[in-house]
C-alpha positions in Angstrom: 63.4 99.1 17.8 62.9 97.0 14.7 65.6 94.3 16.0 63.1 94.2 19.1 60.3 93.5 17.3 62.2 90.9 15.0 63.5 89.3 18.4 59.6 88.9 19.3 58.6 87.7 15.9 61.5 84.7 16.7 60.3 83.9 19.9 56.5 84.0 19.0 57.5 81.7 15.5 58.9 78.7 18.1 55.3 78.9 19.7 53.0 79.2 16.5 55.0 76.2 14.7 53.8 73.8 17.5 50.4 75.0 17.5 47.5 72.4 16.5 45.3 73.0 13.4 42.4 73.2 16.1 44.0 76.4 17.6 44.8 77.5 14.4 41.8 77.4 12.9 40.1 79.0 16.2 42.4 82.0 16.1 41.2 82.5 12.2 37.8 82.6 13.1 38.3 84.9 15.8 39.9 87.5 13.2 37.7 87.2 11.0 34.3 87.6 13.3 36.5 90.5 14.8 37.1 91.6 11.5 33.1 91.3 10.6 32.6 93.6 13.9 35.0 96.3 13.4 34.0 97.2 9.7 33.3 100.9 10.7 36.5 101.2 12.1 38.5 99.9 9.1 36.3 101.5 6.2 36.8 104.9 8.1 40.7 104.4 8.2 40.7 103.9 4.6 38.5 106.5 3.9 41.4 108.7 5.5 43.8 107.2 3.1 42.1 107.5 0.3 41.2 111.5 0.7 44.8 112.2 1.4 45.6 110.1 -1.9 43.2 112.0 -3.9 45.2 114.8 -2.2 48.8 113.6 -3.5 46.8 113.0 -6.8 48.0 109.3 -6.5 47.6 107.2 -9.7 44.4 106.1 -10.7 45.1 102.3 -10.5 46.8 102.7 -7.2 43.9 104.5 -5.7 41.8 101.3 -6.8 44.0 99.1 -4.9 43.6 101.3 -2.3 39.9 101.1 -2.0 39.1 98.8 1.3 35.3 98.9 1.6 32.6 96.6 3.3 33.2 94.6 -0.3 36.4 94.1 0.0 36.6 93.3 3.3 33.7 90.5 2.8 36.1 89.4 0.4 39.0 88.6 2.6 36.8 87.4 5.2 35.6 84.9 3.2 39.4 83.7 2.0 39.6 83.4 6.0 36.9 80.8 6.0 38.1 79.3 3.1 41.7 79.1 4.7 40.2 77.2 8.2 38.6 74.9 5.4 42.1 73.5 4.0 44.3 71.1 5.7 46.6 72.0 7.8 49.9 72.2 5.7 52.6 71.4 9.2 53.1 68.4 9.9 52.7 66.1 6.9 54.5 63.5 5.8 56.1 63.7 2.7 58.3 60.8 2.5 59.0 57.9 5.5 62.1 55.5 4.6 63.4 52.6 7.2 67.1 53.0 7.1 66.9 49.9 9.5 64.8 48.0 11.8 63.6 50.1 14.1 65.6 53.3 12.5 63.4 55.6 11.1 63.6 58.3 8.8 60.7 60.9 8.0 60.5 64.1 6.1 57.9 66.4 7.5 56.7 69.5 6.8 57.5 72.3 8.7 57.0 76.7 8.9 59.4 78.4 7.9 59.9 80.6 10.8 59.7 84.8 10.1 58.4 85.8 7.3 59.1 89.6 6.1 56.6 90.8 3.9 56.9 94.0 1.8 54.0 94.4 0.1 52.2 97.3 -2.5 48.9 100.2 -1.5 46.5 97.1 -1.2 45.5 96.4 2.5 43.8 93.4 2.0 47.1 92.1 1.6 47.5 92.6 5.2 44.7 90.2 6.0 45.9 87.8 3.3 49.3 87.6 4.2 48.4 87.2 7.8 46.4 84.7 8.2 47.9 82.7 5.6 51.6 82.8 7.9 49.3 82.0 11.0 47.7 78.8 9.4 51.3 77.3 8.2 52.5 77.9 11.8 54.9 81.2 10.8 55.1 84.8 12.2 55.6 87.7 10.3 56.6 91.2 10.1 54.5 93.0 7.4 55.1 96.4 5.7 52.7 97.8 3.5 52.6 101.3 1.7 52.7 104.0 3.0 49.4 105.6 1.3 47.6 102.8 3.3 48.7 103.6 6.6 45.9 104.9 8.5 44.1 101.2 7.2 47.0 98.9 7.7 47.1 100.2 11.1 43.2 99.6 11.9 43.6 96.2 10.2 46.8 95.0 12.2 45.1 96.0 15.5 42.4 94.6 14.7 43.7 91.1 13.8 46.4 91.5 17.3 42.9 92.3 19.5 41.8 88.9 18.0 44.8 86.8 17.9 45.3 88.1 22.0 42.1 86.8 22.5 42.9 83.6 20.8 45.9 82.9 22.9 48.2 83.6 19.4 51.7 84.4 21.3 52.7 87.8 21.6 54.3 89.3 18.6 53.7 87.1 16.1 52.7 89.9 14.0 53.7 93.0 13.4 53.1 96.0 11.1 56.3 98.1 10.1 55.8 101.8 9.1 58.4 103.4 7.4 61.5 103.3 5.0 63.9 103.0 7.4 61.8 100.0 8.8 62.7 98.6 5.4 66.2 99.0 5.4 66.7 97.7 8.9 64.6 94.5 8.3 67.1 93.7 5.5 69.7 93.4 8.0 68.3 91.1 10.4 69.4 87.4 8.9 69.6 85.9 12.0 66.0 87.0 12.8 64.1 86.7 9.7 63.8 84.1 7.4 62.4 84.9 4.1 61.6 88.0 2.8 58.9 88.4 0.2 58.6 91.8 -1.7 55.5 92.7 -4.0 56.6 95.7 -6.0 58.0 96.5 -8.7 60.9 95.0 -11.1 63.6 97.9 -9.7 62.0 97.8 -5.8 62.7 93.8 -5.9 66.0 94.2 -7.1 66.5 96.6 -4.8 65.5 94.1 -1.7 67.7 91.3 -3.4 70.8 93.6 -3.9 70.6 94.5 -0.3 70.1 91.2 1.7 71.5 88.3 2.7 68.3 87.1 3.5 66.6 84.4 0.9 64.3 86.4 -1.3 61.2 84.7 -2.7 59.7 87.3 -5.1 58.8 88.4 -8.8 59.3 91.2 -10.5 57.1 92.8 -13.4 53.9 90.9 -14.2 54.3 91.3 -18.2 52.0 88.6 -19.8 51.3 87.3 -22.6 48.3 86.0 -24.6 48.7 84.4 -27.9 46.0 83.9 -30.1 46.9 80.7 -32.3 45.6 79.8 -36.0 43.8 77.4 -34.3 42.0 79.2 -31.8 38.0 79.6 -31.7 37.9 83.2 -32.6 34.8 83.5 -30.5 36.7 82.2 -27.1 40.0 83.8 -28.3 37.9 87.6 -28.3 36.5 86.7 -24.5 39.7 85.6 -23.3 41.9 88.0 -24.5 39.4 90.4 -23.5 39.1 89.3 -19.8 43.2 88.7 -19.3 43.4 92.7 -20.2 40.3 94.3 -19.1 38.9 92.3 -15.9 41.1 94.0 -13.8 44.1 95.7 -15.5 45.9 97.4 -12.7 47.0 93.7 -11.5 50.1 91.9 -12.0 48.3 88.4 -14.0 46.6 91.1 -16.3 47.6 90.5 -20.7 50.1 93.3 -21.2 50.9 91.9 -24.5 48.8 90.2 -27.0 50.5 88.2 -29.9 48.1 87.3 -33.2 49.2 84.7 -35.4 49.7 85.9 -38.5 47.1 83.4 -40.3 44.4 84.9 -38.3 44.9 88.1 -37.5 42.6 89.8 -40.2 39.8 88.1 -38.5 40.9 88.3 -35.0 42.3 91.5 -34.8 39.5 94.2 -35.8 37.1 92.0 -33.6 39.0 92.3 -30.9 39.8 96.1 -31.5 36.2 96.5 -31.3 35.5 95.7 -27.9 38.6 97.0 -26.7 37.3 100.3 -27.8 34.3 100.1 -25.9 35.8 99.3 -22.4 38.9 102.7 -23.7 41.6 100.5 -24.0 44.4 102.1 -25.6 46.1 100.1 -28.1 49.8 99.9 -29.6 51.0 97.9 -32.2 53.6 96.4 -34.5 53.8 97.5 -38.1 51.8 94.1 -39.2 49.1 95.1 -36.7 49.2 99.0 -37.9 48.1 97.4 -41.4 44.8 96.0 -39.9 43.8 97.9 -37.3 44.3 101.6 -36.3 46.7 101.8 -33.4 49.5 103.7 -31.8 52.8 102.7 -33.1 54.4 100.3 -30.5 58.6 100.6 -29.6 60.7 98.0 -28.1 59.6 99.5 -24.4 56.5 98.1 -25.4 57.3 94.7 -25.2 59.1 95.6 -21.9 56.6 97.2 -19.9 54.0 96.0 -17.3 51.5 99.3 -18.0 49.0 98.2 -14.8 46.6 99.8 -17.1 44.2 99.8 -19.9 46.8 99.8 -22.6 48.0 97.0 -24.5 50.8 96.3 -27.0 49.9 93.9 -29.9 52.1 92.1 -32.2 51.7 89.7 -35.0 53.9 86.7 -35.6 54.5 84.3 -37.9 53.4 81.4 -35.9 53.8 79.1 -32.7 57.8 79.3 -32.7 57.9 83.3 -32.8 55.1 83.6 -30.5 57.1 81.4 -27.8 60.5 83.3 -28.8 58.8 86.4 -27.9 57.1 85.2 -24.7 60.8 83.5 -23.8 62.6 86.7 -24.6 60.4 89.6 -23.4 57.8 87.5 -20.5 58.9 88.3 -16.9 58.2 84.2 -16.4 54.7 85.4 -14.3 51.7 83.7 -16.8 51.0 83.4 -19.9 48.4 81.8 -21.9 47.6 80.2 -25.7 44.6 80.0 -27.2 44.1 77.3 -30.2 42.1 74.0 -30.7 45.2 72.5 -31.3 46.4 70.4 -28.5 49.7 69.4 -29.8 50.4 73.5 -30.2 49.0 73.9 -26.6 51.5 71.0 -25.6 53.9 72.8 -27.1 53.4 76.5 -25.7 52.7 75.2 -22.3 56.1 73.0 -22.2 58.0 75.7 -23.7 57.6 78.5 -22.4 59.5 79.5 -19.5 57.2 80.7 -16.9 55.9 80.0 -13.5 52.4 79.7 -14.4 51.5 78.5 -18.2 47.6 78.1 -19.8 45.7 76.4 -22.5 42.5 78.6 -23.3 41.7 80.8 -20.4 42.6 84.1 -18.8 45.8 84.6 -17.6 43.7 86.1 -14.8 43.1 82.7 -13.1 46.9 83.2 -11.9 46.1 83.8 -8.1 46.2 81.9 -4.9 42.8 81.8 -4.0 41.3 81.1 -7.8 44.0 78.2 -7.3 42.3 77.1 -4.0 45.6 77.9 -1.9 43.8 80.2 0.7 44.7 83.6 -1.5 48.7 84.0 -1.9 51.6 86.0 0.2 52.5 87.0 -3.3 53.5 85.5 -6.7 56.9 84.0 -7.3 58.9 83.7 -10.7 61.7 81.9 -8.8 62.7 78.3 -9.5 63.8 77.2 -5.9 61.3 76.0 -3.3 57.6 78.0 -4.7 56.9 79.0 -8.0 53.3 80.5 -9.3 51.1 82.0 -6.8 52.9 81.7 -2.9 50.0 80.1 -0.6 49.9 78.0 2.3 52.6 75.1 0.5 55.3 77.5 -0.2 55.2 78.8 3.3 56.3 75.6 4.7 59.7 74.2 4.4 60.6 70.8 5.6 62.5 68.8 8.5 64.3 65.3 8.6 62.6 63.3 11.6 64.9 60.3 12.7 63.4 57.4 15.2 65.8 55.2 16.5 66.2 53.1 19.2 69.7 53.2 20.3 71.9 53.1 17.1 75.1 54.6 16.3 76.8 55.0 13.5 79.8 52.6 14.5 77.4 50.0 14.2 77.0 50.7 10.2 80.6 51.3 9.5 83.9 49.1 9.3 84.5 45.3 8.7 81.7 44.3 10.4 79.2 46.7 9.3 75.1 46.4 9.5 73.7 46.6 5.9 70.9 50.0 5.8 67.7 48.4 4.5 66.5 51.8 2.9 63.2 50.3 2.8 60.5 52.7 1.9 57.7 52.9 3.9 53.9 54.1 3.7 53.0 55.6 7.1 53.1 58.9 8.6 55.4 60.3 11.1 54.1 59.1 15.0 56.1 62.1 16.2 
């Protein structure tokens, strides 16, 4: 069953990697004016959900994620509109070199082909992911969790009614429902591509243990903020406040904040004090114990992404420990400094060994669409082909494009052998 549906998601990739940017952009705006019409429909699937969640008692940051209401799904209508607003990322020219007169080469960008997608209890995910493999030119066979079934299922018809009515070919996407589903996508390399998990550190490790298929993923999302001796204490308390408290139960939220030693009589009881009016629970080192009143934080501390309002604190003895901390416990996803000091900011942003690094703001501006990408298939710590948030450009691989006009390599090889020009050249690809 699922190799059928892999086999059509192969087919239907030749067909959307030659389609125009006009088509495209046309099948978008049919989901998303579909989308528009069908709110009932959608909001009363997740309303099912959500009751049987409440049921199962599901955790209280999950059922959050869960939540799809007319909100939300204005929200990911309007990344739809935003997405038909950005150029199309097939087709473009990244490099065009004569080898010889009348030889040649380009590198274009090209889809990838199938993406697998194995994604958390947040269905607009489903409408992110989607539309973001239809605009770089890639099909893709989704699975979401299972507490958002009765929603992921409304949603994928939805956007199939649409993309039929488009003239999307058949297949293209598809939503896959169960464990098993899983397991059996993880052994289709010669259908699928790339596979893309959102989940946690053990559940990626899991995919990546099990697959020959290229993984693009991250694991934990433990970041950092650390709050310099040079910082402005008044822009230090509002972004270290934000990075934990904006939205905690996501994976670009602060999970640990670091206090420079210099400062951290200042900082830290102004901090504590608005932490305790949005209930944040707080654990700290033995230096931070001796300022503030907090639970006693352990080495799992450091270690843990808590997707909640809790947060571990530690103070250091400057720049250098704060980046040997980040370096040793981060999971590489963001994290931020906070000074005046642009030569520490230099410093922390060169040094530290993660996939998205910032100077005096919230580590929440890690995200695809805040980045103006068209939202994000997911985040990636990797450090092959995407890194940071995964939009349209790390959903596109490249090709080599050679125009000739007869040549063969006999020509270009023995005694009497043609020179290569290797002349680079500034034009796009006319093919």
């Amino acid at each position: 069953m699922i190799q059928e549906i892999a086999s059509k998601a192969r087919q239907a990739s030749i067909r959307t990697a030659a389609l125009s940017a006009k088509e495209k952009n046309h099948a978008l705006a049919a989901i998303a004016g579909t989308l528009r019409q069908q709110e009932k429909r959608i909001v009363a699937a997740n309303q099912q959900d959500l009751a049987q969640a409440q049921k199962d008692h599901l955790n209280p940051a999950l059922l959050k994620r869960l939540k799809f209401d007319g909100a939300k799904l204005k929200g990911v209508i309007e990344g739809i509109e935003s997405l038909i607003t950005l150029a199309d990322p097939v087709g473009r020219t990244l490099s065009a070199r004569q080898l010889d007169n009348g030889l040649e080469l380009y590198q274009v960008s090209a889809p990838i082909g199938v993406l697998g997608i194995i994604f958390e209890s947040r269905p607009d995910a489903l409408v992110q992911i989607s539309t973001l493999a239809l605009k770089s030119g890639n099909a893709v066979l989704l699975k979401g969790g299972s507490e958002a079934i009765q929603t992921n299922r409304a949603l994928a018809e939805v956007i199939g009614e649409a993309s039929e009515r488009a003239g999307l070919p058949e297949g293209w996407m598809a939503l896959l429902e169960t464990r098993a589903d899983v397991h059996a996508m993880l052994a289709l390399e010669g259908y699928i591509d790339l596979i893309i998990p959102r989940g946690s550190n053990a559940f990626v490790k899991y995919i990546m243990d099990h697959t020959r298929i290229p993984v693009l993923g991250h694991a934990d999302g433990i970041c950092h903020v650390f709050i310099d001796r040079a910082a402005d204490l008044e822009k230090a308390v509002r972004i270290a406040y934000d990075s934990k408290c904006q939205y905690p139960a996501v994976c670009n939220a602060m999970e640990t904040l670091l206090v420079d030693q210099a400062i951290a009589s200042k900082f830290l009881p102004r901090i504590k004090a608005e932490y305790d009016k949005a209930g944040v629970e707080l654990r700290g080192d033995s230096r931070t114990q001796n300022i503030i009143e907090v639970k006693a934080a352990d080495e799992q501390d450091w270690k843990t992404e808590y997707n909640d309002l809790i947060l571990s604190i530690r103070v250091v003895d400057g720049l250098e420990a704060a980046i040997d901390h980040i370096n040793t416990y981060s999971s590489h996803h963001t994290d931020a400094i906070v000074t005046e000091d642009s030569q520490a900011a230099r410093q922390f942003l060169n040094r530290v060994d993660s996939a998205d690094v910032f100077w005096n703001c919230s580590t929440r501006f890690a995200d695809g669409f805040r980045y103006g990408l068209g939202a994000e298939v997911g985040i990636s710590t990797n450090k092959i082909h995407a890194r940071g948030p995964v939009g349209l450009e790390g959903l596109v691989i490249y090709k080599w494009k050679l125009l000739g006009r007869g040549q063969i390599v006999a020509d270009y090889s023995g005694p009497q052998a043609k020179p290569f020009t290797h002349k680079e050249m500034n034009k796009p690809c006319p093919l």
